[in-house]
Structures are given as C-alpha cells and as structure tokens.
N, C-alpha and C positions, 0 to 999 in steps of 0.2 A: 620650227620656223615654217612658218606657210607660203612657200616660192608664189603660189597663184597671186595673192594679195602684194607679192614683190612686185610681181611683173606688171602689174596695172598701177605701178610706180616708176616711171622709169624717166623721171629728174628726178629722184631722189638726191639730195645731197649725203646727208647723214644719217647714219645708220646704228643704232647699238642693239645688241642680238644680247639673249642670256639665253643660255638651254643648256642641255646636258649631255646633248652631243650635238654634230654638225656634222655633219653628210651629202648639201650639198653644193655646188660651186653656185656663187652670185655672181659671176664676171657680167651675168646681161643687165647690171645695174652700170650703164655706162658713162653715168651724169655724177656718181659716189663719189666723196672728196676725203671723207671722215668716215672711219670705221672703228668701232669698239666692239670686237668680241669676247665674252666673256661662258666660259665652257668652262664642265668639270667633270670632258671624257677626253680621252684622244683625240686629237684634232689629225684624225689619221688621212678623210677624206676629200677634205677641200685639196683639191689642185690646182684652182686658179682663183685670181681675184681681180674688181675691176682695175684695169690698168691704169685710169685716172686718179687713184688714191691718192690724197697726199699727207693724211693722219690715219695710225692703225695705231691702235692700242689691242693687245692680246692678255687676257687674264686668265688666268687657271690653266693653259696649252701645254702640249705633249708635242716638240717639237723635232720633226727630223730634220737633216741637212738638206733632203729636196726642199725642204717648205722654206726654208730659211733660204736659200736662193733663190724662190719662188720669191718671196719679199724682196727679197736684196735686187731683184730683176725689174721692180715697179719704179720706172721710167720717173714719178713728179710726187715717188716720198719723200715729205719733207720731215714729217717728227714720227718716227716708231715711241714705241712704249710697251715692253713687255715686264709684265709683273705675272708672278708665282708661276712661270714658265719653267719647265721640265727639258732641256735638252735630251736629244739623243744621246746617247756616250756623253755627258754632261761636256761636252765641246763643241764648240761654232769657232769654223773657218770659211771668215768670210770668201766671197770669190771676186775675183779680179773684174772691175767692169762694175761692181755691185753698190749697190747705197749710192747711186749718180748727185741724187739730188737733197739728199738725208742734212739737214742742219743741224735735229735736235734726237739725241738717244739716251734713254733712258731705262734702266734695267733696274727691276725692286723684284726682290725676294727671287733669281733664277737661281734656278739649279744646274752650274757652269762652273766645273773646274777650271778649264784650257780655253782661252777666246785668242785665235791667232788668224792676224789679218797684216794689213797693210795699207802706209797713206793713203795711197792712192786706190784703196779700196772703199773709203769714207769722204772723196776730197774735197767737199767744200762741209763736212762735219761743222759747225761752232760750239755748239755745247752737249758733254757727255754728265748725266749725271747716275752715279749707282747707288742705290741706298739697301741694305739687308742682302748683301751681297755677300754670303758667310763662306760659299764654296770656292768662291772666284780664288784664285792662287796670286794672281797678279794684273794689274793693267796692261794690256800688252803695251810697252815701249815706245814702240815706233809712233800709236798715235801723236805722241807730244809733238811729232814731224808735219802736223797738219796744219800749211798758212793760215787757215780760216780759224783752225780752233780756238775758241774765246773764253771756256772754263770746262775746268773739270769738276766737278761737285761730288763728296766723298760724303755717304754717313749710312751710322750703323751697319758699318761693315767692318770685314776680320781686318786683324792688324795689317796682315799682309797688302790688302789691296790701300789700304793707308798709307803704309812704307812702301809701294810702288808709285804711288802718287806722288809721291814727295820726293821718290826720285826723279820721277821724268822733271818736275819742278826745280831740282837743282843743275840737271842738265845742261849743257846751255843748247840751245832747242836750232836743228840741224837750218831750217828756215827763214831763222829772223823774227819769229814770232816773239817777242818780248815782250805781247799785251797780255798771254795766255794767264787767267786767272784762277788758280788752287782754293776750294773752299771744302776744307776738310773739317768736318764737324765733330768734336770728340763726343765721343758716347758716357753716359751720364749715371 
C-alpha cells in the first residue's frame, strides 16, 4: 500500500486495500466511512484506524484482543464484517462500552470457539448474521436481550450454533422483544 498516494487523498470516502501484509496505520484518512481490508498475513501491525468508520469489512485477518477493541472502540461503526478471520486463542470478549453504534455483524468462515459479551456491549445491535461458522461452540445467550435485535440469520454452520439459536428463540426474550426474527437455513 503506497501511504504517499493516501495522503494526497484525504476525503476519501472508501477504501478497499488487498496486500499481503499491512504495517501501516491509515487513521490520517479522516474523511473514510467504508473500509474493506483484505490481507493474507498477520494484521499484527495496524494500531489505529480512522475514527469516522462506519463499515469495516476484514478478510483473511490474524486477530488479537487489542485489535478487536481497537474496532469495538470506533465511535460511528455501523456494520463490521469479518470473514476467514483467525482469532487469537480462538476467543473474542467483547468490552464493555464497545460496538456503541454497530447495527449490523456478521461473521463467515471465523475461527472462534468462545464469543463472550454482553447486551449492552452491542446495544443498539439489529441484525447478526453467521454463516461457516464450524468452531463457534455456541451463540452467546444473552444477545437475544438486545431491544433493537431484529434477526439472527444462521447457515452453514455446526449444529451447535443452530441448537443455540433456536434456543435463544424459544426463550421468552428478557426485553420484550417479540419481533426478533430466526432465519436458520438447513445445510443441504
């Protein structure tokens, strides 16, 4: 990625990057709304990113728990999107305060045993959806607690996170949320 030719962009709106590694911070793209990075090294040394984001898409990523609060700390994201993303310790705990403004999440193909969070760690969440989600163990629970949530969308994934969906579904949901919509698609 050639920063020089960044910086003599600087409204950029949208941005999609492909390389093979990334090394280093874009944050002085202060006008960036949209980001899709797609990498197939360690995304070991971005530290920051512009704060105004409000779509990140992450493809091919080696993800620690700073980076992932790094994310979770961007004030006006509205939809993440992480596909064939590598956790650290195959676990993300979210942090308190985090995803303020997140509506839409979606996880294809991570590599994620343990996802433990809380309502109020996604709160205005509306739709999750997971597809090729074979490690996940389970949906953590408590999201079904989220008033805004409006569906959860299930496919091509392990039984498990299927039989956790359809638990929070039979739940009766702590909230009041009665709209909340289950679209579990069986695998074929």
């Amino acid at each position: 990625m050639d920063l020089k030719i960044l910086r003599c962009l600087p409204n950029l709106r949208r941005l999609k990057v492909f390389t093979s590694s990334l090394n280093d911070s874009i944050d002085f793209l202060n006008q960036l709304e949209s980001l899709k990075l797609q990498t197939y090294d360690i995304w070991s040394s971005l530290i920051s990113l512009p704060l105004n984001l409000k779509q990140l898409t992450l493809v091919g990523a080696h993800m620690s728990p700073e980076q992932m609060d790094i994310i979770g700390k961007l004030e006006y994201l509205e939809v993440l999107k992480l596909q064939t993303v590598d956790f650290e310790g195959n676990q993300w705990d979210t942090i308190e305060g985090g995803f303020p403004q997140l509506k839409f999440l979606k996880l294809r193909k991570v590599q994620i045993e343990e996802w433990n969070t809380s309502s109020d760690h996604f709160p205005i969440l509306q739709r999750l959806v997971l597809q090729s989600c074979d490690s996940l163990k389970m949906i953590p629970p408590i999201l079904g607690d989220i008033p805004t949530l409006q569906m959860i969308k299930v496919y091509k994934c392990a039984k498990a996170i299927k039989d956790s969906a359809k638990k929070i579904q039979e739940e009766p949901q702590d909230n009041g949320n009665e709209e909340l919509k289950f679209i579990i698609i069986p695998d074929y």
